[in-house]
C-alpha positions in Angstrom: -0.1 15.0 -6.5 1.4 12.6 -9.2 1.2 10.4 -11.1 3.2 7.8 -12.0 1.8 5.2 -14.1 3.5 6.2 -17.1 6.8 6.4 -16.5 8.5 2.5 -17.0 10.4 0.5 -19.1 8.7 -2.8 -20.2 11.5 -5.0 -19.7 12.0 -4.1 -16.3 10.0 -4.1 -12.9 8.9 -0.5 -11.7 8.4 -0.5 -8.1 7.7 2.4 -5.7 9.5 2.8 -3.2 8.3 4.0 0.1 9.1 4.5 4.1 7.1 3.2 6.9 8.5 3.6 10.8 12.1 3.9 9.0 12.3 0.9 7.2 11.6 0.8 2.9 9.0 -1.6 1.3 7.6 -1.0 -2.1 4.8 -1.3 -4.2 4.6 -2.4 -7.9 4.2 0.7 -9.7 1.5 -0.9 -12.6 -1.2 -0.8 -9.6 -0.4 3.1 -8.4 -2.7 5.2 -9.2 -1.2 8.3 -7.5 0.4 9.4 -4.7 -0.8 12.7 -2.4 -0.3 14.3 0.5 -2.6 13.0 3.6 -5.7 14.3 4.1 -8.6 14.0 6.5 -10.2 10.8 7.0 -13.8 10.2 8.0 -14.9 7.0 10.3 -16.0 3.9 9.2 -18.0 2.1 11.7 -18.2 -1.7 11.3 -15.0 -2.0 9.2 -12.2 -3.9 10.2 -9.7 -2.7 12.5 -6.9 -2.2 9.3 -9.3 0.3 7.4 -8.7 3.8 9.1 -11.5 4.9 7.7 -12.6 6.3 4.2 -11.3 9.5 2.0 -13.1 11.4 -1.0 -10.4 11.0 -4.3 -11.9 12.7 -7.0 -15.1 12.1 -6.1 -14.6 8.5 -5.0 -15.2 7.1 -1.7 -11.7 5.5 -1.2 -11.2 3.3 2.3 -8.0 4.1 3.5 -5.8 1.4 5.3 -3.2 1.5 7.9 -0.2 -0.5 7.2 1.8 -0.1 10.1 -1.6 -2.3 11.9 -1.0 -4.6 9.4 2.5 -5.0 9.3 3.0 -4.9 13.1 4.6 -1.4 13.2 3.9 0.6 16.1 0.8 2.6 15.6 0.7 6.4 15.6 -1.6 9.3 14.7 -1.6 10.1 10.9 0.9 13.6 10.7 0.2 16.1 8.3 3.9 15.5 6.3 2.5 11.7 5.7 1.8 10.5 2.1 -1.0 8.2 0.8 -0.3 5.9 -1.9 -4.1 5.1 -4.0 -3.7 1.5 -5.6 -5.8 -0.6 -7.5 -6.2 -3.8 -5.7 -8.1 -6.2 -6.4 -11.3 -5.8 -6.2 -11.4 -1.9 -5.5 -9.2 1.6 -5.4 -7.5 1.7 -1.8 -5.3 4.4 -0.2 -2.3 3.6 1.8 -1.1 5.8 4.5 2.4 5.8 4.5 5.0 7.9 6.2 7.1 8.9 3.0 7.7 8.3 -0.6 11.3 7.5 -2.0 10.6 7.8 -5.5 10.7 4.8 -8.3 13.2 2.6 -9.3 13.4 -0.3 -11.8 14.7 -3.8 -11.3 15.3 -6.5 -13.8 12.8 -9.1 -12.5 15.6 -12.2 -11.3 16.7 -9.1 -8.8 13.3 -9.9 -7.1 13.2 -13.0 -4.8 10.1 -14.9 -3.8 9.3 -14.2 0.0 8.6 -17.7 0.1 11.5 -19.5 0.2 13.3 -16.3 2.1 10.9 -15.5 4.7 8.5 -18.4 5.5 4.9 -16.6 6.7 5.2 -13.0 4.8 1.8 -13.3 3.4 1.5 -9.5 2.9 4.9 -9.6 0.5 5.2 -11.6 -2.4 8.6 -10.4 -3.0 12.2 -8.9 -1.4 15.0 -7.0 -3.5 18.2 -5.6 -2.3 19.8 -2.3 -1.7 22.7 -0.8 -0.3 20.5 0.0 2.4 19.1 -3.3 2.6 16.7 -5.9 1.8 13.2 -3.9 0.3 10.0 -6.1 0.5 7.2 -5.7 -2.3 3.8 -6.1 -0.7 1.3 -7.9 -2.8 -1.9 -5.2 -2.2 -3.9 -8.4 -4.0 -2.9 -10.3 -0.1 -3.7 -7.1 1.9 -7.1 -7.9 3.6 -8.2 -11.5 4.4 -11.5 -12.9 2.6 -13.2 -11.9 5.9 -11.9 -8.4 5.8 -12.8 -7.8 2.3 -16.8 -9.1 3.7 -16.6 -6.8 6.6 -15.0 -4.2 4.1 -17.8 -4.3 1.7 -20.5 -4.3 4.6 -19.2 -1.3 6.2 -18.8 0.4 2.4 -22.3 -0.1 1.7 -23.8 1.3 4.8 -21.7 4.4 4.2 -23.4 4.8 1.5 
């Protein structure tokens, strides 16, 4: 487990990076909590289809989404050598299953381009950088579920209590 909260330089934009079905996105690294190896998730009836389910962190019932749903990645069972990523969105501490972790890097904050005027209809990104490898995009956890999803989300949350 670690955790990376600490580790940035003010002036710059600390992102982390991360793999989903081969292809890097990345998260801004102020709203990590932690990152950890995938564990076992429990079954939330009545939630919508993007939330896999809930996890315990530290005590904490965490509802744990799956982003290759809501990206339109082909699905696939969690595997034991997957990493979840716990942010703070919003409204409430998520986990994101993802299939690996890169690491951090830092970006001056013109080396980030609005989705917007890139990539009309990218609601789930707010940004895209470059690398050698390629464009990165940053998803915006804050655009992750829809006002709906966040009603069903809560719904579901509370029953499971």
């Amino acid at each position: 487990m670690s955790d990376f909260r600490h580790q940035h330089d003010d002036t710059q934009v600390a992102l982390l990076l991360f793999q989903l079905d081969g292809r890097a996105y990345a998260l801004r690294l102020d709203r990590v909590e932690r990152v950890t190896a995938s564990v076992a998730v429990t079954p939330l009836p009545a939630a919508p289809p993007v939330v896999m389910g809930v996890i315990d962190v530290a005590g904490q019932i965490v509802p744990m989404f799956d982003l290759r749903q809501r990206f339109g990645l082909p699905s696939r069972q969690p595997r034991l050598d997957d990493a979840l990523v716990i942010v703070q969105a919003s409204s409430r501490l998520v986990a994101l299953l993802v299939d690996h972790v890169d690491g951090t890097i830092h970006r001056d904050p013109e080396d980030l381009r609005p989705t917007d005027g890139i990539v009309p209809g990218t609601r789930y990104f707010d940004a895209v950088m470059s690398l050698p490898d390629g464009p990165v995009f940053i998803h915006d956890i804050d655009r992750f579920l829809s006002m709906e999803e966040e009603r069903e989300l809560d719904v579901a949350m509370g029953a499971a209590r």
